[in-house]
C-alpha positions as CSV (number, residue, x, y, z in Angstrom):
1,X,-20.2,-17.9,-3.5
2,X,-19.2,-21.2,-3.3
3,X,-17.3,-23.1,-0.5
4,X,-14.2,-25.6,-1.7
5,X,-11.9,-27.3,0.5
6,X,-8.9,-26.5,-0.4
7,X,-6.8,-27.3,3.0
8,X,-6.7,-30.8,3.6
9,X,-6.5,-31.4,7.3
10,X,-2.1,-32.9,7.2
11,X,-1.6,-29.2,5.1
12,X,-3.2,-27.4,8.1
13,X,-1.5,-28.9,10.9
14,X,1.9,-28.7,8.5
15,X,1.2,-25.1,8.1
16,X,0.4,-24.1,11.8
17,X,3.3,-26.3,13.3
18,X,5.8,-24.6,10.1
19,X,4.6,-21.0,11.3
20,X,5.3,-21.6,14.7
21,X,8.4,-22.7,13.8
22,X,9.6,-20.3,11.9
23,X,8.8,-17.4,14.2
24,X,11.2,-19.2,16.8
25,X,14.1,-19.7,14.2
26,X,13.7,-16.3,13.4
27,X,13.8,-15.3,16.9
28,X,16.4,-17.6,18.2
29,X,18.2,-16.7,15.0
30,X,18.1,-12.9,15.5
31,X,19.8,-13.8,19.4
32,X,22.2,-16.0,18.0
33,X,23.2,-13.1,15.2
34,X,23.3,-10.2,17.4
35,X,24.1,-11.7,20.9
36,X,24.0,-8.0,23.7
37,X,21.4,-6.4,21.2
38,X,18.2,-8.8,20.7
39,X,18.3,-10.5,24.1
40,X,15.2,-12.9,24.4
41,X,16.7,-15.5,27.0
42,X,20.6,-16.8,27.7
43,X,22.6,-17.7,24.2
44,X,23.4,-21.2,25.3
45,X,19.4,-21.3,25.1
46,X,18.8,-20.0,22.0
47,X,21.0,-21.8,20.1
48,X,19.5,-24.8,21.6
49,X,16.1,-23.9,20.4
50,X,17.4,-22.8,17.9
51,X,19.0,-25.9,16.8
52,X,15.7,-28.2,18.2
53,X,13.4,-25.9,16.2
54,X,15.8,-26.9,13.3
55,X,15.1,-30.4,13.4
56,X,11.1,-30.0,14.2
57,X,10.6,-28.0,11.1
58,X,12.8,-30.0,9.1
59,X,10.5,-33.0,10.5
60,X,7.4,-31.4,9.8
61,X,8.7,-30.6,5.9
62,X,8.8,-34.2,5.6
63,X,5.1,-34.6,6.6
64,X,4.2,-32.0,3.8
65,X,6.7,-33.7,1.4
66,X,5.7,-37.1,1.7
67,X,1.5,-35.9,1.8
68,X,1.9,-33.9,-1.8
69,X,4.0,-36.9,-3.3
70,X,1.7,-39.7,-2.2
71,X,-1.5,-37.7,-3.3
72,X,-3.1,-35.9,-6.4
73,X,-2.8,-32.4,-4.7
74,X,0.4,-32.6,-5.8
75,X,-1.5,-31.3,-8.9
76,X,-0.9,-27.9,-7.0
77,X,2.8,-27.9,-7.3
78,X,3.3,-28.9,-11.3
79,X,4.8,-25.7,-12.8
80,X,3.1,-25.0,-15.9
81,X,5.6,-26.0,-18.7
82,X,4.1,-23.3,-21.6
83,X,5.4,-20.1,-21.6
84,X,2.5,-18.6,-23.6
85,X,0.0,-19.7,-21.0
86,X,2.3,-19.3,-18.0
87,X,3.6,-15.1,-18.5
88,X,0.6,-13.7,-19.7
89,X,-1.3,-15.0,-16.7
90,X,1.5,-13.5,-14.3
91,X,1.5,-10.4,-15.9
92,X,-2.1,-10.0,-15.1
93,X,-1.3,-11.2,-11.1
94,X,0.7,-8.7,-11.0
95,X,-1.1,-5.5,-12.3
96,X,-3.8,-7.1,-10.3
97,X,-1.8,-6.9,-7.2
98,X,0.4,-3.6,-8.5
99,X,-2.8,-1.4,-10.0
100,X,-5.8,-3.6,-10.1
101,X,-6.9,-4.0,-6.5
102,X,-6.5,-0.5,-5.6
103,X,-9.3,-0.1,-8.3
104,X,-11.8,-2.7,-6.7
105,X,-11.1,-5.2,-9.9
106,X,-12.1,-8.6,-9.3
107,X,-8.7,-11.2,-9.2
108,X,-8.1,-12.6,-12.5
109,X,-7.1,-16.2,-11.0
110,X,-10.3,-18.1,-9.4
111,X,-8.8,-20.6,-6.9
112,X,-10.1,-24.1,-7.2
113,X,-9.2,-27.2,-5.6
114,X,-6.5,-28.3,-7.3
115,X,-5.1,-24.6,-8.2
116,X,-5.1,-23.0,-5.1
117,X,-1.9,-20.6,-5.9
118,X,-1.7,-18.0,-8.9
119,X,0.9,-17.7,-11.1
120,X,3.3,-15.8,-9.0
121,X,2.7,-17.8,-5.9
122,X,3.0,-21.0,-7.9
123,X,6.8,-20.1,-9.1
124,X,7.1,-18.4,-5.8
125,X,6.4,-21.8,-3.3
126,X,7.9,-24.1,-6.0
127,X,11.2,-22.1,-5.3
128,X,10.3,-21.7,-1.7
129,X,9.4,-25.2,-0.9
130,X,11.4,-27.6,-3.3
131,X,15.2,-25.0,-3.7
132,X,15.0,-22.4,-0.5
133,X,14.1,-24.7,2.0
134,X,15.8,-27.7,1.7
135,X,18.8,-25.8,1.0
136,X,18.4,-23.9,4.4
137,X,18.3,-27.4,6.1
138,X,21.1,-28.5,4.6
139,X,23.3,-25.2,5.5
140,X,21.6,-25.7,9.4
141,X,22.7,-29.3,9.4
142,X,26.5,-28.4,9.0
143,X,26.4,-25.6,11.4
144,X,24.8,-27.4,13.9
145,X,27.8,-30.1,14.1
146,X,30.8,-28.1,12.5
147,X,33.3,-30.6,13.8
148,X,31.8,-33.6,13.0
149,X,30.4,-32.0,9.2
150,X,33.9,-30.6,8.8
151,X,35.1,-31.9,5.6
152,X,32.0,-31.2,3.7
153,X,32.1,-27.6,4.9
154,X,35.4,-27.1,3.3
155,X,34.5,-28.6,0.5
156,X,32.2,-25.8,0.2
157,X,34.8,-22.7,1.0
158,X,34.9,-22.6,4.7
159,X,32.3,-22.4,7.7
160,X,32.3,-18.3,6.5
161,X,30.3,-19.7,3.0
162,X,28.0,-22.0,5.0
163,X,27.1,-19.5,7.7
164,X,26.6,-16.2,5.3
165,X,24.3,-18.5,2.8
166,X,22.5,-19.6,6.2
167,X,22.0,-16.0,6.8
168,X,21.6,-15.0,3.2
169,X,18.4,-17.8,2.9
170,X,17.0,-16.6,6.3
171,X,16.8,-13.3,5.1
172,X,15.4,-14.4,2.1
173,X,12.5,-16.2,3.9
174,X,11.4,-13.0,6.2
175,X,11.2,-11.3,2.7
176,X,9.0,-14.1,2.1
177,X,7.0,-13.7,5.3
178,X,5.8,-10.3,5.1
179,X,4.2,-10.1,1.8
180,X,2.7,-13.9,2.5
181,X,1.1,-12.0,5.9
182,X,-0.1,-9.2,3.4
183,X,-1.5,-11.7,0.9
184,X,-3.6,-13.5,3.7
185,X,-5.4,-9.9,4.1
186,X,-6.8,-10.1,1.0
187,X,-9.6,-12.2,1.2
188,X,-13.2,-11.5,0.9
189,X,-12.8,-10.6,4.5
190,X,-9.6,-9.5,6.1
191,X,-9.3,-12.9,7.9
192,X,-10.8,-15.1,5.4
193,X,-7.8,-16.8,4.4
194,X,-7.0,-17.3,7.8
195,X,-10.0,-19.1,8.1
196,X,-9.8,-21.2,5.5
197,X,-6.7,-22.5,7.0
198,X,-7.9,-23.5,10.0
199,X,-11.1,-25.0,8.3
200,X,-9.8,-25.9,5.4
201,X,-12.3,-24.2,3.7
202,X,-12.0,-20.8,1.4
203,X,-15.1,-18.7,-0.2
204,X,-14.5,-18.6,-3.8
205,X,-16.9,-16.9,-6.6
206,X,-19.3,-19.0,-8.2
207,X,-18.9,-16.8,-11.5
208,X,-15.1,-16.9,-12.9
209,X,-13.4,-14.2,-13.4
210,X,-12.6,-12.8,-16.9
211,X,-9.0,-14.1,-17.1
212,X,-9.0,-17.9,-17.4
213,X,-9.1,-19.5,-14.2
214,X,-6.5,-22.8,-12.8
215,X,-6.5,-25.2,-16.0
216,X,-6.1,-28.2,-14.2
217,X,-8.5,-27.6,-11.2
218,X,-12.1,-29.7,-11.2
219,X,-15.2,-27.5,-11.0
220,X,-16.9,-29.5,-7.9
221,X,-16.0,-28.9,-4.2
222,X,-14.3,-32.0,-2.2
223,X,-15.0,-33.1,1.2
């Protein structure tokens, strides 16, 4: 078994900072939502953090932005353009992750430096990351300042729009969450994954699997 770094050190603290924000949006959003029935601290309070915790992450995307554009791992985010290569290799993700684990198969994608997502977590970050995300900033920014961002909110229908796609993309990122905390079980070890992201290191197999493994990934190991 071979060890690869796969987390470079701006990723890790991106990550950690992003998942601690992310819980306290969630929190602070769950308050704001249903104000008498999740009741963490005063609502004046939450939707201060909440607002704060806004900007932070938003801040913290850029440091992940600008690190992938002004470096090769932004090898890891280039969709693959050919169909024919692209389905079959998602099909077999997921009867891997449907059938084939529950069987003790081995996973078809080997992880390598520059292909450390499979198929299905490739299209499902691109979306996550580059659509999702910004668009949750930009729905966050108007209802933080509702007076001041009031002509743009009408152009889009009305603070009613802005606030139920807010609510419609937070939802869609705590469907997000839970199979991501699933997914980081599933290591060699239950907490190898985790691991790796606070090393930056993750175990892979020295022998490939039997499907074909990242295309664009190097063989060798990087320090």
């Amino acid at each position: 078994m071979a060890k690869l770094y796969i987390h470079p050190l701006p990723i890790r603290i991106w990550h950690w900072l992003n998942a601690l924000g992310i819980i306290l949006l969630i929190l602070t959003g769950l308050q704001i939502r249903y104000a008498g029935l999740f009741d963490l601290m005063s609502f004046r309070n939450a939707v201060r953090l909440h607002n704060w915790t806004g900007f932070f992450v938003a801040a913290n995307f850029l440091l992940w932005f600008f690190y992938y554009a002004f470096s090769d791992r932004i090898k890891v985010y280039l969709p693959e353009l050919n169909p024919r290569k692209y389905f079959p290799a998602m099909f077999r993700q997921v009867y891997y992750y449907a059938y084939g684990i529950l069987r003790g198969e081995p996973n078809p994608y080997r992880v390598t430096v520059y292909g450390k997502f499979n198929p299905m977590q490739a299209m499902t970050y691109q979306v996550v990351m580059l659509v999702l995300l910004p668009l949750q900033f930009f729905t966050g920014l108007l209802l933080w300042d509702v007076t001041g961002f009031s002509n743009q909110i009408d152009m889009l229908g009305g603070i009613r729009i802005v606030s139920t796609v807010h609510m419609l993309l937070s939802i869609a990122f705590v469907a997000f969450l839970l199979p991501h905390l699933y997914l980081v079980t599933l290591g060699h070890t239950f907490g190898a994954h985790t691991k790796g992201m606070i090393t930056g290191y993750e175990d892979v197999d020295d022998e490939p699997a039997n499907a074909p493994a990242a295309a664009t990934a190097p063989a060798s190991s990087e320090h």
